[in-house]
C-alpha positions as CSV (number, residue, x, y, z in Angstrom):
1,X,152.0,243.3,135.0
2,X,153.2,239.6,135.0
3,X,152.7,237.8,131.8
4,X,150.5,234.9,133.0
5,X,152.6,231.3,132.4
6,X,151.9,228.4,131.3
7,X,153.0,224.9,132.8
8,X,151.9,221.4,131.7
9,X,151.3,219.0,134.4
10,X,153.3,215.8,133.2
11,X,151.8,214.0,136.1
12,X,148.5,213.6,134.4
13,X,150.4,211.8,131.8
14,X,151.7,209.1,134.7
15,X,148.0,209.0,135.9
16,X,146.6,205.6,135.3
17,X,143.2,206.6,134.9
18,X,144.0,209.0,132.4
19,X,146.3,206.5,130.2
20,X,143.0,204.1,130.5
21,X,140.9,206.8,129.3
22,X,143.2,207.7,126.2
23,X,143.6,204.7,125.5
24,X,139.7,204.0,125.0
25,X,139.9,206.7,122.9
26,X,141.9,205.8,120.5
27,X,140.5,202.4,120.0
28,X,137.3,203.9,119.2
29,X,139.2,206.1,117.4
30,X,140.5,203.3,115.1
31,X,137.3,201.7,114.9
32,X,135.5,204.3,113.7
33,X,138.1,205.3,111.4
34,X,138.0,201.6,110.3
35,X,134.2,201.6,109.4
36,X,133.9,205.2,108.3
37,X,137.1,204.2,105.4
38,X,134.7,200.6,105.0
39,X,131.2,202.9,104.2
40,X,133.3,205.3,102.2
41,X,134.6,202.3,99.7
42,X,131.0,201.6,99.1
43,X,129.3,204.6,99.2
44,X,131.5,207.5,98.8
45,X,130.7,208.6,95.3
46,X,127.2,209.6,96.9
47,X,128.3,211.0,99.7
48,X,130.7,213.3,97.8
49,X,128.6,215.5,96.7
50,X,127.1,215.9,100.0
51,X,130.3,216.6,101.4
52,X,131.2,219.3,99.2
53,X,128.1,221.2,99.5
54,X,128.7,221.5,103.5
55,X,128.1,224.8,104.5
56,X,125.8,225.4,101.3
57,X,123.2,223.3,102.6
58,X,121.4,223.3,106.0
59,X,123.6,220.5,108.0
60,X,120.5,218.1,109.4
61,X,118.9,217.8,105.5
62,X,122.8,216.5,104.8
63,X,123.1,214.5,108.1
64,X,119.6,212.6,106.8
65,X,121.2,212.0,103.1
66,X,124.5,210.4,104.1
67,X,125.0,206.9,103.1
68,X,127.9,206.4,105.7
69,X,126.8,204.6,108.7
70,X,129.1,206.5,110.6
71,X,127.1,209.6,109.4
72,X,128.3,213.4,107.7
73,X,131.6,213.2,109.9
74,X,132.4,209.6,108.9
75,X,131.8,210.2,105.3
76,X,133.5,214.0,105.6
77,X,137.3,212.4,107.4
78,X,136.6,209.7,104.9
79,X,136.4,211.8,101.7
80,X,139.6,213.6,102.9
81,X,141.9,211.1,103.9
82,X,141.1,208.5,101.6
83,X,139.8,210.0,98.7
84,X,142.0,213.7,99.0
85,X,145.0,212.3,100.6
86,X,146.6,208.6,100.8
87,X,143.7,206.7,99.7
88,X,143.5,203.1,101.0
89,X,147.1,203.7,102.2
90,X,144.8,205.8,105.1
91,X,143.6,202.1,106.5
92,X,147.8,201.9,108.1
93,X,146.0,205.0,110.6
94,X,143.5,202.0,112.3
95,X,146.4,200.2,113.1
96,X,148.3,203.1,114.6
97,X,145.6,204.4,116.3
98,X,145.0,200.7,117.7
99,X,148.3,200.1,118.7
100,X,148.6,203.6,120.6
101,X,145.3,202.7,122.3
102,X,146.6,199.7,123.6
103,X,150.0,201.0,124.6
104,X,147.7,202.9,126.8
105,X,145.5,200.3,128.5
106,X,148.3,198.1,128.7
107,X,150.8,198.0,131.7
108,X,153.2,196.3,128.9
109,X,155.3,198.8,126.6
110,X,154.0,197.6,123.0
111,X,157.3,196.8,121.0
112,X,156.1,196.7,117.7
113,X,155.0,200.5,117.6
114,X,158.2,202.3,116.2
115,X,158.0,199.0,113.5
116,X,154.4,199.2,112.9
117,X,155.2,203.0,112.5
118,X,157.5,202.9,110.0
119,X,155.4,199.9,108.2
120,X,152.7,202.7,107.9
121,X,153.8,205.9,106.6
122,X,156.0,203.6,104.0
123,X,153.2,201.7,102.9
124,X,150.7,204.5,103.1
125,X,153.0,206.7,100.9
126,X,153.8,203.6,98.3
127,X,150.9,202.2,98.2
128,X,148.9,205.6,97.4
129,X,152.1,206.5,94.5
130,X,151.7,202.8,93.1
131,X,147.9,202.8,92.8
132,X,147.8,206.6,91.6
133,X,150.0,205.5,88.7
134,X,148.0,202.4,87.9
135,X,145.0,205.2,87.8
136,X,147.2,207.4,85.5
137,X,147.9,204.3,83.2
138,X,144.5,203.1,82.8
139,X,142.3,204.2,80.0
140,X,139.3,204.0,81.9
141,X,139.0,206.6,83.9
142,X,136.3,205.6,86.0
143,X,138.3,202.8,87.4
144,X,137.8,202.4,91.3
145,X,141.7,202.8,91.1
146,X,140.9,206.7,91.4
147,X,139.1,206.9,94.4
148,X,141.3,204.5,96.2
149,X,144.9,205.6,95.4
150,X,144.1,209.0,96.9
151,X,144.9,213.0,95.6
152,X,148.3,212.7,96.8
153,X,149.6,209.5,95.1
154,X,147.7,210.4,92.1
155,X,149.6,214.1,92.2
156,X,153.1,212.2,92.7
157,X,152.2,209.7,89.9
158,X,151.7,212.3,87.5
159,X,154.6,213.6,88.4
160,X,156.9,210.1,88.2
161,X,155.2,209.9,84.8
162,X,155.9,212.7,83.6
163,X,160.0,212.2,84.7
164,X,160.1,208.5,84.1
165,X,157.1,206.8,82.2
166,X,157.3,203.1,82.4
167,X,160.0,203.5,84.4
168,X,157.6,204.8,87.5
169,X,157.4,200.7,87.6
170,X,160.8,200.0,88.2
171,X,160.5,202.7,91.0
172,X,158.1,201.9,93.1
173,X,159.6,197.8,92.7
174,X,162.8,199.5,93.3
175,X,161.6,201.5,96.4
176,X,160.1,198.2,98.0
177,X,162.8,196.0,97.3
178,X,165.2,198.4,99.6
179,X,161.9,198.9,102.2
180,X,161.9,195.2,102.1
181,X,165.4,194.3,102.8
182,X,166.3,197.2,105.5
């Protein structure tokens, strides 16, 4: 028997209605992102505990708790990418998300994508590092600077720390001198 194939229809991609349509998307995309990152700044310590207990606890008495406006989904993408990933670094997605969506309404190729690109994952990765080792210096460890700078800048600040103390600083000022002048 012949192995049934596959083939992608590149046309849709050419379709106007279709680039329209994803593009839409991804500016809602970005605003929801946007205001679900906003809510979680503001009311994610609430909201994490009903985020972990997803799948513990019947999903509608969790939907009905969540302080995010942008309900259990906003607070749930929010938790992960800001507070378990890049932190505030996560904001650069709006802008790449936006950018993409209108690259797809527009008839006009948007020029400043491969440079808004780059602008993002640096500063998302930099920023995230820099504010995880503020958080790692700071004797308070409460400090807002935890749930902002992110799991993965706080697990690569440890780590600078740990291999250059103090001299994390020079780093990071190091790191965005170069970013700065290339």
């Amino acid at each position: 028997s012949a192995m049934p194939s596959f083939s992608f229809n590149l046309k849709l991609i050419e379709d106007r209605r279709f680039r329209i349509a994803l593009g839409f998307v991804f500016v809602v995309l970005a605003i929801t992102l946007f205001m679900s990152f906003t809510f979680f700044i503001f009311n994610g310590v609430h909201d994490y505990s009903l985020v972990e207990s997803l799948g513990e606890v019947e999903f509608y008495l969790l939907a009905s708790e969540v302080d995010n406006n942008w309900g259990i989904l906003g607070a749930t993408v929010s938790q992960y990418l800001i507070m378990r990933w890049f932190g505030i670094g996560s904001y650069s997605l709006v802008l790449i998300f936006a950018l993409y969506g209108l690259k797809f309404l527009s008839e006009k190729p948007v020029r400043l994508l491969p440079k808004v690109l780059n602008f993002s994952l640096f500063i998302t990765l930099w920023l995230s590092v820099t504010l995880g080792y503020l958080y790692t210096i700071n004797s308070d460890p409460d400090s807002v600077l935890g749930l902002v700078c992110g799991g993965v800048g706080f697990e690569i600040a440890l780590l600078l720390d740990g291999l250059l103390g103090w001299g994390t600083i020079l780093v990071q000022l190091l790191i965005l001198s170069i970013y700065i002048v290339y």
